[in-house]
Residue, then its C-alpha position, 0 to 999 in steps of 0.5 A: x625625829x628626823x623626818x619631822x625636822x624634814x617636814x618643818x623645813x619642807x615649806x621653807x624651801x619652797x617659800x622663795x619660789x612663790x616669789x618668782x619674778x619674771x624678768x621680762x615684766x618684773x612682776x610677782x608670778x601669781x601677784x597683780x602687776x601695774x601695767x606701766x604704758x596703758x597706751x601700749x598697742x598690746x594693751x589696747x589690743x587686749x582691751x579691744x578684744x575685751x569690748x568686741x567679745x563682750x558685744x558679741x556674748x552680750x548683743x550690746x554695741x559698745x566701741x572702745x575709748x581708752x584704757x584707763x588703768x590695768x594690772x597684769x597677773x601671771x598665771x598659765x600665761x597672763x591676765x589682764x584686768x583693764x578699767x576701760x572706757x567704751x561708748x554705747x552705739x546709742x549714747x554719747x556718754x562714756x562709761x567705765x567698765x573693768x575687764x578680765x582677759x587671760x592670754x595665752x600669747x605662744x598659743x595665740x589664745x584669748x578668753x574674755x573672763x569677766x566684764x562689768x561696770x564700774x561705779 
């Protein structure tokens, strides 16, 4: 009987460390944080990358704008999903793209995960 009481338990000790916060961000590890300063030189820096890896898989030329909103989540380091504005080299029209980047910062590591228009 013991060893049940043990297995009910079990889950509500680990319960308080699924909240972790990171005291450097104050976000929920796991959870999808707003990015408070989307004209952060870091943050444009991640959304950059997103448009130059994008051209570069794709064969598209777009040229970035602007971040226009952004979330960051904590994982085996950070993502990032950015809604960007980016130009066509051809058109004058800006238009709305929403892009992953996950980073790995102590490893000096980037990965384009996912890059779409927006509606």
């Amino acid at each position: 009987m013991k060893l049940v009481h043990g297995l009910i338990f079990l889950p509500l000790f680990f319960l308080p460390l699924c909240s972790v916060a990171d005291g450097k961000r104050g976000m929920l590890v796991g959870g999808w944080s707003p990015i408070k300063d989307l004209k952060d030189p870091h943050v444009t820096e991640i959304a950059k990358y997103a448009v130059s890896e994008y051209d570069k898989r794709s064969g598209e030329t777009l040229k970035f704008e602007k971040v226009i909103k952004g979330e960051t989540q904590v994982v085996a380091g950070t993502n990032y999903r950015l809604v960007l504005e980016a130009k066509s080299g051809s058109s004058s029209a800006s238009k709305k793209y929403e892009a992953v980047v996950w980073e790995k910062a102590w490893e000096h590591f980037r990965n384009l995960t996912s890059f779409k228009p927006v509606r």
